[in-house]
C-alpha positions in Angstrom: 15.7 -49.2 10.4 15.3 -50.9 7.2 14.6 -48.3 4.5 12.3 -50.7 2.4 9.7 -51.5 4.6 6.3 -51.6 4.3 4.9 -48.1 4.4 2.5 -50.1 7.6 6.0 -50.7 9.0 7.8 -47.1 8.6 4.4 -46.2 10.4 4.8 -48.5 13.3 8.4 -47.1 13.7 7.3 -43.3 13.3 4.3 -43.3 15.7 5.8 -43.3 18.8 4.9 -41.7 22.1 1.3 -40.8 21.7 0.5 -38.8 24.8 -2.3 -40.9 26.8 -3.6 -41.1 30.2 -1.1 -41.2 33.2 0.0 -44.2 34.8 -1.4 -44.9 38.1 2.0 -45.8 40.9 1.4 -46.5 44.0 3.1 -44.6 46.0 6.0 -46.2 48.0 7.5 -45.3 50.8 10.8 -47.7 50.4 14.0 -46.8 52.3 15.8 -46.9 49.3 13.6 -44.0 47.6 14.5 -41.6 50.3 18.2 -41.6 48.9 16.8 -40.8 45.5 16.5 -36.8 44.8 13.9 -35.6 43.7 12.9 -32.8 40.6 14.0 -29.4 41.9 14.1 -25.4 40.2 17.8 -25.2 40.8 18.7 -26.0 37.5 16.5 -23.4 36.5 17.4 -20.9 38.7 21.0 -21.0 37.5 23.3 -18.1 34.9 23.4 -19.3 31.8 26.6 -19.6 30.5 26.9 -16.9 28.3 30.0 -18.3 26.4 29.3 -18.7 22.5 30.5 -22.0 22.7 29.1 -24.8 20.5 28.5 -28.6 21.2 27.7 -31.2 18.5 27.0 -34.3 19.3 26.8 -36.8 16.6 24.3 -39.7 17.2 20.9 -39.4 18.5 20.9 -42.0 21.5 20.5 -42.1 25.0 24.2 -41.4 25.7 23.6 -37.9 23.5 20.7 -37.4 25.3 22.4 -37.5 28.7 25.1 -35.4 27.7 23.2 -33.0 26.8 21.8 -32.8 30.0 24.7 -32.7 32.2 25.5 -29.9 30.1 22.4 -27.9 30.9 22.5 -28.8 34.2 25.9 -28.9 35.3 27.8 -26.4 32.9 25.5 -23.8 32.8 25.3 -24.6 28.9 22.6 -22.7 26.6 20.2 -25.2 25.3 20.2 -23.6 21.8 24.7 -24.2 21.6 23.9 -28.1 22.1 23.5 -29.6 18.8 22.0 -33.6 18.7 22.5 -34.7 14.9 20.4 -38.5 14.6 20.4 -40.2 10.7 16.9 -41.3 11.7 13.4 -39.9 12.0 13.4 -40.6 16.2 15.6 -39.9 19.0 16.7 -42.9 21.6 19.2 -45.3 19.7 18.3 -48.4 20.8 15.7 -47.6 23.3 12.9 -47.6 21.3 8.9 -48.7 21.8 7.1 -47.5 18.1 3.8 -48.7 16.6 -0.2 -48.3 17.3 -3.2 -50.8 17.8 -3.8 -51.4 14.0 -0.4 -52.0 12.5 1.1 -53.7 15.7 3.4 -52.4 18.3 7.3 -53.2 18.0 10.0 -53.8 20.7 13.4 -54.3 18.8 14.3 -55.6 22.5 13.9 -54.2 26.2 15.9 -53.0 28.8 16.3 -54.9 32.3 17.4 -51.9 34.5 19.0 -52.8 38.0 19.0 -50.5 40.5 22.1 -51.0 42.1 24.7 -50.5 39.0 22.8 -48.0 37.9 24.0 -45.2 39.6 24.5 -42.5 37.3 21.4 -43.2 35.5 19.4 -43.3 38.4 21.6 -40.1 39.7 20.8 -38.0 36.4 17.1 -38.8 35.8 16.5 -37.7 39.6 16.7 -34.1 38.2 14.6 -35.4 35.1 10.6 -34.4 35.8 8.0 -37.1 35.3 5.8 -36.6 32.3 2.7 -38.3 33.9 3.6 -38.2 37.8 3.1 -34.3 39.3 6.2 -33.3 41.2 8.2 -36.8 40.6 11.2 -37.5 39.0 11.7 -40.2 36.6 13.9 -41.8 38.7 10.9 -41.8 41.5 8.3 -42.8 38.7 10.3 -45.9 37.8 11.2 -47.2 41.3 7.4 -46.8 42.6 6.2 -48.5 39.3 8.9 -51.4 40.1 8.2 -51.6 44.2 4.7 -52.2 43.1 5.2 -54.4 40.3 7.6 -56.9 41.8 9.8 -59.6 39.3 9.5 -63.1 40.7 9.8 -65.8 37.8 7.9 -68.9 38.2 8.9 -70.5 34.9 12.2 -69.1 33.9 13.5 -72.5 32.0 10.8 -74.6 30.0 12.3 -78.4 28.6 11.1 -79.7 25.2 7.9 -81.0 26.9 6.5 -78.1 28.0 8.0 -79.2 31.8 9.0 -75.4 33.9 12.2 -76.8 35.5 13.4 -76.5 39.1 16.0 -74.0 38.7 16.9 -73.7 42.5 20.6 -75.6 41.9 22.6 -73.7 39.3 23.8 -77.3 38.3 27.7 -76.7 38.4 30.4 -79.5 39.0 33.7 -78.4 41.0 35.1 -78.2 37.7 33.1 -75.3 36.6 32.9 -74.0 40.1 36.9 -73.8 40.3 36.9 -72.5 36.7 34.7 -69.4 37.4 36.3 -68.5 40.9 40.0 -68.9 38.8 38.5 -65.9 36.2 37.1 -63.9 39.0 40.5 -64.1 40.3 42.5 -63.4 36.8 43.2 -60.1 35.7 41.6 -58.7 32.5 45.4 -57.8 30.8 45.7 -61.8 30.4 42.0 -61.9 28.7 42.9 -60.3 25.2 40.9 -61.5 22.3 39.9 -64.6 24.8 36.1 -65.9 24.2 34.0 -68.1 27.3 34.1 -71.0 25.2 37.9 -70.6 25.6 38.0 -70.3 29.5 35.5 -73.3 29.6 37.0 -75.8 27.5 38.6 -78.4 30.1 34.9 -78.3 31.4 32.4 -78.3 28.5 29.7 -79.3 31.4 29.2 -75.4 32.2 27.4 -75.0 29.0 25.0 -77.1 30.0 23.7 -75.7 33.4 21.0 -73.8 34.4 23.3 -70.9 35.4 24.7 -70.7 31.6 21.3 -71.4 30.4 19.6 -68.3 32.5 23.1 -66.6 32.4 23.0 -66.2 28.8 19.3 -65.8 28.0 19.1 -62.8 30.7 22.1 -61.0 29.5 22.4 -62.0 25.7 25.5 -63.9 26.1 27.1 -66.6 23.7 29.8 -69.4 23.6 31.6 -67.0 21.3 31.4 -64.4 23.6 34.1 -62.1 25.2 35.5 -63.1 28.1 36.1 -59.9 29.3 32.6 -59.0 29.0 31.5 -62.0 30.9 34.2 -61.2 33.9 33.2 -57.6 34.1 29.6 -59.0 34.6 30.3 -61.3 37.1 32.2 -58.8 39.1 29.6 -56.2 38.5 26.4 -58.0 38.7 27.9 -61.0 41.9 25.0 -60.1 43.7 22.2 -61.1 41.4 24.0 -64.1 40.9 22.0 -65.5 44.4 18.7 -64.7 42.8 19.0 -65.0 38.6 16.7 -67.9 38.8 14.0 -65.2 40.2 15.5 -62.4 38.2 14.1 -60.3 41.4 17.1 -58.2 40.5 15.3 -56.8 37.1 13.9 -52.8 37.3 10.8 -52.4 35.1 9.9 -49.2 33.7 6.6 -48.3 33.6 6.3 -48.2 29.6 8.5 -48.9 26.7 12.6 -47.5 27.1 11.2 -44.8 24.9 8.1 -43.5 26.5 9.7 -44.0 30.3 13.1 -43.0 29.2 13.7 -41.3 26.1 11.0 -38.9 25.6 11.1 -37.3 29.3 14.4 -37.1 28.8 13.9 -35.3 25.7 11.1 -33.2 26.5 13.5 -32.0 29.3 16.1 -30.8 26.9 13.3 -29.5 24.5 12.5 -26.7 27.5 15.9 -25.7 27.3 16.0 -25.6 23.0 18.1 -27.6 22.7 18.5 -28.5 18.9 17.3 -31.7 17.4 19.0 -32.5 13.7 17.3 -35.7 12.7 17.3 -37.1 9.5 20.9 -35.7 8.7 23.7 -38.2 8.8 27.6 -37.6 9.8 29.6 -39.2 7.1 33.2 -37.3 8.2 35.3 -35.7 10.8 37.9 -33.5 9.7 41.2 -33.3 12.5 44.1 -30.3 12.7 47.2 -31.8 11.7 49.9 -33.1 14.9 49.6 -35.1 17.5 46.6 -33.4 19.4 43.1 -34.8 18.2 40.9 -31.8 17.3 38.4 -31.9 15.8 37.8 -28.9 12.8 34.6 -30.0 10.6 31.9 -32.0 10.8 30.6 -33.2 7.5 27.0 -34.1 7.4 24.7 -35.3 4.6 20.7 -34.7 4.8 17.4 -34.0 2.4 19.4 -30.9 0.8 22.9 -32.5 0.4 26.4 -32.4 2.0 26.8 -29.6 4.1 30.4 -29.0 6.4 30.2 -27.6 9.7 33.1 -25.7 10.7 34.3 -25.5 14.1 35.5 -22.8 16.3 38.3 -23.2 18.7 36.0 -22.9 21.6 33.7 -25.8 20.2 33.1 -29.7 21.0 32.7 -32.7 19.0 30.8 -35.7 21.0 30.4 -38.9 18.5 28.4 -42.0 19.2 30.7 -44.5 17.4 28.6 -47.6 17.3 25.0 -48.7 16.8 24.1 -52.3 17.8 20.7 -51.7 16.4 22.0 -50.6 13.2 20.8 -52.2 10.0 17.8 -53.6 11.6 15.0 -54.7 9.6 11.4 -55.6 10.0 9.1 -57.6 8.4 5.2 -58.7 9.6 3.1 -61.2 10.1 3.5 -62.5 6.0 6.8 -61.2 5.5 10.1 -62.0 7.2 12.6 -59.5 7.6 15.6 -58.4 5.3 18.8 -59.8 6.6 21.2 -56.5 5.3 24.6 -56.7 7.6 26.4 -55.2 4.4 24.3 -51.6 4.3 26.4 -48.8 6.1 26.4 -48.4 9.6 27.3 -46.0 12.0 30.9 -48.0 12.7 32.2 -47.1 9.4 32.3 -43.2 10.5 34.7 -44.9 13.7 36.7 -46.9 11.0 37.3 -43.5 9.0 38.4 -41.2 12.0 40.2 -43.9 13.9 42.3 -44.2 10.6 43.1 -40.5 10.9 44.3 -40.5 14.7 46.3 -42.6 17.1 43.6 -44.2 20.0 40.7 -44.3 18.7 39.9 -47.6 18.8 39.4 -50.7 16.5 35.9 -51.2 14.9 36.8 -54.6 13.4 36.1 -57.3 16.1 32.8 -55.4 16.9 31.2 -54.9 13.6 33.5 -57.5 11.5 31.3 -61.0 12.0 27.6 -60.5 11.7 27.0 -64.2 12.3 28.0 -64.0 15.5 26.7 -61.0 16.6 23.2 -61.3 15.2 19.3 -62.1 16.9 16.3 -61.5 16.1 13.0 -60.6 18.2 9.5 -60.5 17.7 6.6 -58.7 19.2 3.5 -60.0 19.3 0.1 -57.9 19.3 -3.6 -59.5 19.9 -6.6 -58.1 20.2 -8.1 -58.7 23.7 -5.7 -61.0 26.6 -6.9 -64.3 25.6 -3.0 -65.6 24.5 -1.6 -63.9 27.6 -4.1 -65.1 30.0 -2.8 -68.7 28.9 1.1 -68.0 28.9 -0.3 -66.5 32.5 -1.5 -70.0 33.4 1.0 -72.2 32.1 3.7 -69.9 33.6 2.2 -68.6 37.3 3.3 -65.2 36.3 1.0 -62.3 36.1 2.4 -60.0 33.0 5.0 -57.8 34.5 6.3 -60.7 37.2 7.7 -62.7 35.4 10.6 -61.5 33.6 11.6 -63.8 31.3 10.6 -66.9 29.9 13.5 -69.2 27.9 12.5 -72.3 25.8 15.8 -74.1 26.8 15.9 -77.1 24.5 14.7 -75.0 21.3 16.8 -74.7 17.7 16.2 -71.0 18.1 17.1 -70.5 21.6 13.8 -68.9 22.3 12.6 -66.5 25.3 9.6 -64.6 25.8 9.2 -61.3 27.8 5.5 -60.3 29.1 5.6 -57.1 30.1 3.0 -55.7 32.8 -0.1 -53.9 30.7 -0.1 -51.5 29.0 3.7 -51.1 27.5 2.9 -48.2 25.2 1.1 -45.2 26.3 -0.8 -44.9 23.1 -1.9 -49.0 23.9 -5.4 -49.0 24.2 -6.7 -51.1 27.3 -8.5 -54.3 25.0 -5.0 -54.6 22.9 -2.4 -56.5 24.7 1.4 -56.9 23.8 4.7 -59.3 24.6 7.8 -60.0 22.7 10.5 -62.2 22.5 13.8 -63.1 20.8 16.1 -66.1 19.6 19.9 -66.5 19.6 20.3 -68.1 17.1 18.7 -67.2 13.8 20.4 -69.6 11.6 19.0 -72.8 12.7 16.2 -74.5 11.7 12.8 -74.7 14.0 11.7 -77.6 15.6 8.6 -77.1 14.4 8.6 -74.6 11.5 11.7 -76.4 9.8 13.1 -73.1 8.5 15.8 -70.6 9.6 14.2 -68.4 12.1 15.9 -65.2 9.9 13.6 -66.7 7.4 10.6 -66.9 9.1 7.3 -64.6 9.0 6.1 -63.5 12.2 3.0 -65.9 11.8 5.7 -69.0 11.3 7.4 -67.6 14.3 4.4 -67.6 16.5 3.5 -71.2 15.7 6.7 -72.2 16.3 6.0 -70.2 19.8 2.8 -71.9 20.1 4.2 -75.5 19.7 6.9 -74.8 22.3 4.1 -73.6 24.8 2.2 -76.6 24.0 -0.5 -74.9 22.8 -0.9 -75.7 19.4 -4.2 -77.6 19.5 -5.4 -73.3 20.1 -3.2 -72.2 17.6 -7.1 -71.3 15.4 -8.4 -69.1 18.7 -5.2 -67.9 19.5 -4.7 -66.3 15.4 -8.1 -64.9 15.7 -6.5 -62.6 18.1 -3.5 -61.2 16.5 -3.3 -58.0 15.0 0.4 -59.0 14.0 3.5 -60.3 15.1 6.3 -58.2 13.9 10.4 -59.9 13.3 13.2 -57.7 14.0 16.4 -58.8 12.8 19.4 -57.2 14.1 22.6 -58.4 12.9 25.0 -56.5 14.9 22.7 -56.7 18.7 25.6 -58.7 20.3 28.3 -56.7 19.0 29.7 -54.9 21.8 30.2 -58.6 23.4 32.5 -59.7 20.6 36.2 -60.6 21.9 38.7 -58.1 21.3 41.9 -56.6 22.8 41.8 -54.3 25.8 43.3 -51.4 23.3 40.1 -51.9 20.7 37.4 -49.7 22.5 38.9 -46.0 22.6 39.0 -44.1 25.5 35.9 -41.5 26.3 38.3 -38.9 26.1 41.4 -40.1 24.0 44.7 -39.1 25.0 45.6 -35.5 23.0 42.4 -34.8 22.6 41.7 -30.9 23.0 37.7 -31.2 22.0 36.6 -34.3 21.0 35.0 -37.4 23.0 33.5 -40.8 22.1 30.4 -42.4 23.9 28.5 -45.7 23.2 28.6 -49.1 24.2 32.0 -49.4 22.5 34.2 -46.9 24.9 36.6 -48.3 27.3 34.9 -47.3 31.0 36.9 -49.8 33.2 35.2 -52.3 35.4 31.5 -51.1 34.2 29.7 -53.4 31.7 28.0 -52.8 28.4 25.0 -53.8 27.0 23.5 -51.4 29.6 21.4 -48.2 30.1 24.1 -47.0 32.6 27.4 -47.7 30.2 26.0 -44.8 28.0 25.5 -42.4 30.9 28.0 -43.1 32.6 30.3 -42.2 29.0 28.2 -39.2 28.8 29.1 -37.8 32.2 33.1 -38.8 31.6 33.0 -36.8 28.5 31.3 -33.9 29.9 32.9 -33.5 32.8 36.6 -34.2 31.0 36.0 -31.6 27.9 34.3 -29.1 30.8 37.0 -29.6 33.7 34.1 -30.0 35.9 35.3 -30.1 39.3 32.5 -29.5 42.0 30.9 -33.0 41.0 31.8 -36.2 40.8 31.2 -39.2 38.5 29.3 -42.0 40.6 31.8 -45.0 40.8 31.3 -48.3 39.5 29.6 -50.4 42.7 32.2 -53.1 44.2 30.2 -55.5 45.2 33.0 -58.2 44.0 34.6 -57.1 47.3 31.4 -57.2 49.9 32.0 -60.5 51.9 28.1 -60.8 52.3 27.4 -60.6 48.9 30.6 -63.1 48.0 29.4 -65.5 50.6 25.6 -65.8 49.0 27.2 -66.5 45.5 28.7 -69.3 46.9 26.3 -70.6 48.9 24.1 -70.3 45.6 27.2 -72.1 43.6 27.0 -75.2 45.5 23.3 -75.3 45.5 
């Protein structure tokens, strides 16, 4: 986060988690939860491995997080060898949920699980335990808090006039209908550096149908866009393509991606000591000379200096090698944020070591064009419900059911996102919060007639307002606000940039001996990024890879590209 905030804000990013009351789930008796295992001792009741053998991971995110746990779990690994080294104050990468009741409460953005592609998330946080639910697994905590909050939009594309449109036909000619059945068909070595806007061109039209429009908004997609990254979706995610105008596809968590995700997950490690090095930043790897990629020191910078870890023959390096939240900045309800692309990020570690080895990857097309890559999001915190009781109105949609909102006609590109009540577990019961994003921060409001990067959070809430219709309340509605808090992120769309097949490194690069990459810019064929699931499932590869894990297997990546049910209801739903 952006190192000159307000002190308010470094708060708001700081006061995360504060343990509250426990969520009340209903308890559901769905066939699809008896599949799902639940929290067991065995993990406990294993030997620890009694090897002095040390593992460093570098980055603090979830993909960290989860490889530290399949260690634990499935290697028989001491807590206190597994080493998580974060440049920030918090754990969770991108999943993050921070703030309080006075200063505001922040969402840099949110995470639409899906429970069928996630299958090694699900699969690993069945062992995790529950903070708030006795005797239930995360896993179970998040599918009995989604059967009971179910996602049903009602208003998923709004028109300039404030008009909810039908979005039952997905509004495609033959000529887009032949154009995405040709790239379902095409094979991703003929797709190198290609963008959508590429594939499209003989039939601009697509761009202007409710599919690209709700397409875009749900996924984060642009014009600009790698094409890859749109194939692997299609063939990942062909099923929700029958129901995206409903997004009855979307998994809710309970709270925040932090407090439902993160800090379990972390607590959970914390019981087996494993150690936590935030604050302390990797700025170098050092290799052996040859061929092989091994990894011999680990150079780290925190509050007391530059300090080199040297490594042992026996020992593992794990590096996150890109951020998409990095060089994020906020600003307030009087202050817009800092646009900074230029500070360092996390990518220039990847640019140093991938200059020092064969295959490991390009960071260019990912972190090279911050224009393209960049959006901004908002959240918005009021005192009492008296704003959300009238986007509950004007939408149908209870918080929680609705998903997401997308202001199709707007400069901006605007969506909102109501989440059900309360998102934080330190949110008292009379605050209420939503947030929301635009795609395009460089474009002048059609209300506010400035850049939204430019905008404060109060200029982004009229603008809002005016889209909603609702400006005659705009004096009520302010009364209400604690704050509205920007987030600009210029590098949130930068693992959908186009790039070569060879530009994300493998997991495990070929020669390596004890080093692995895992992020949302890893090569995992067939799986899609942008996702909770891309990071586990890198974890699990690395792990199981460096640890020649043999008695368990990776979950596979879903083909529902090849189920004729599922095929048949996309194109029914194409011709709709």
């Amino acid at each position: 986060m952006n190192k000159k905030s307000s002190k308010d804000n470094v708060n708001i990013l700081l006061a995360l988690g504060a343990i509250a009351g426990a969520a009340t789930v209903a308890a559901i008796g769905a066939k699809k939860l008896k599949d799902r295992a639940k929290v067991t001792d065995k993990s406990l009741q294993k030997p620890i491995n009694s090897e002095d053998k040390q593992v460093y991971f570098v980055g603090g995110g979830l993909a960290s997080l989860a490889g530290a746990a399949y260690l634990i779990r499935d290697c028989n690994f001491k807590g206190e060898n597994i080493h998580i080294i974060e440049g920030l104050k918090i754990l969770g990468g991108s999943n993050d949920g921070a703030g309080d009741a006075v200063n505001g409460f922040i969402c840099r953005g949110g995470r639409m699980l899906n429970e069928e592609t996630y299958e090694n998330f699900w699969e690993l946080l069945s062992t995790v335990p529950s903070l708030d639910m006795p005797n239930m697994s995360v896993t179970e905590e998040i599918l009995n808090f989604d059967q009971s909050h179910p996602t049903y939009a009602k208003a998923r594309l709004i028109d300039r006039n404030g008009v909810i449109q039908d979005v039952t036909s997905m509004g495609f000619n033959n000529a887009d209908r032949m154009a995405l059945g040709k790239l379902m068909a095409t094979s991703e070595d003929k797709l190198d550096d290609m963008t959508i806007e590429q594939w499209f061109k003989h039939t601009p039209h697509f761009f202007e149908t409710n599919f690209w429009y709700m397409w875009q908004t749900t996924f984060a997609f642009q014009k600009w866009s790698s094409l890859f990254e749109f194939k692997r979706y299609m063939d990942r995610m062909i099923f929700e393509f029958s129901r995206i105008e409903t997004l009855e596809g979307v998994t809710r968590t309970p709270y925040n991606q932090y407090d439902s995700v993160i800090l379990p997950l972390k607590t959970y490690l914390e019981g087996f000591n494993v150690d936590f090095s935030i604050n302390a930043t990797v700025t170098d790897l050092d290799f052996k000379p040859g061929e092989e990629i091994t990894v011999t020191a680990i150079h780290v910078q925190d509050n007391e200096g530059e300090k080199v870890i040297e490594l042992k023959d026996q020992d593992i390096c794990i590096m996150i090698n890109g951020c998409m939240t990095d060089n994020a900045t906020l600003g307030d309800m009087h202050r817009a944020p800092e646009y900074t692309p230029d500070k360092p990020i996390s990518g220039e570690l990847w640019a140093k070591v991938a200059k020092k080895k064969w295959g490991l990857g390009n960071p260019e097309p990912f972190f090279g064009n911050h224009e393209e890559t960049n959006w901004e999001s908002f959240t918005v915190t009021c005192k009492g419900n008296k704003l959300l009781k009238l986007i509950e109105k004007f939408s149908s949609n209870a918080p929680g059911s609705g998903a997401l909102m997308t202001f199709k006609d707007s400069n901006w590109l605007m969506s909102i996102v109501v989440a059900a009540q309360p998102h934080f577990k330190n949110q008292p019961l009379d605050t209420t919060i939503f947030w929301g994003y635009g795609l395009y921060t460089d474009r002048i409001g059609d209300y506010v007639k400035k850049p939204m990067r430019e905008c404060t959070g109060e200029e982004i809430l009229i603008e809002l307002l005016h889209h909603l219709h609702m400006e005659d309340k705009t004096e009520e509605i302010m009364d209400t606000v604690v704050n509205v808090i920007p987030c600009m992120m210029p590098y949130i769309d930068s693992q959908f940039q186009p790039r070569k097949k060879t530009d994300r490194p493998e997991v495990v690069p070929k020669g390596s001996t004890n080093f692995a990459m895992i992020s949302q810019f890893v090569e995992i064929p067939e799986d899609m990024v942008f996702t909770e699931e891309y990071s586990v499932r890198a974890a699990r590869i690395a792990i199981y890879t460096l640890f020649d894990v043999k008695d368990k297997k990776i979950c596979p990546v879903t083909p529902y590209k090849k189920n004729p049910k599922v095929l048949k209801e996309a194109l029914k739903t194409s011709f709709r």
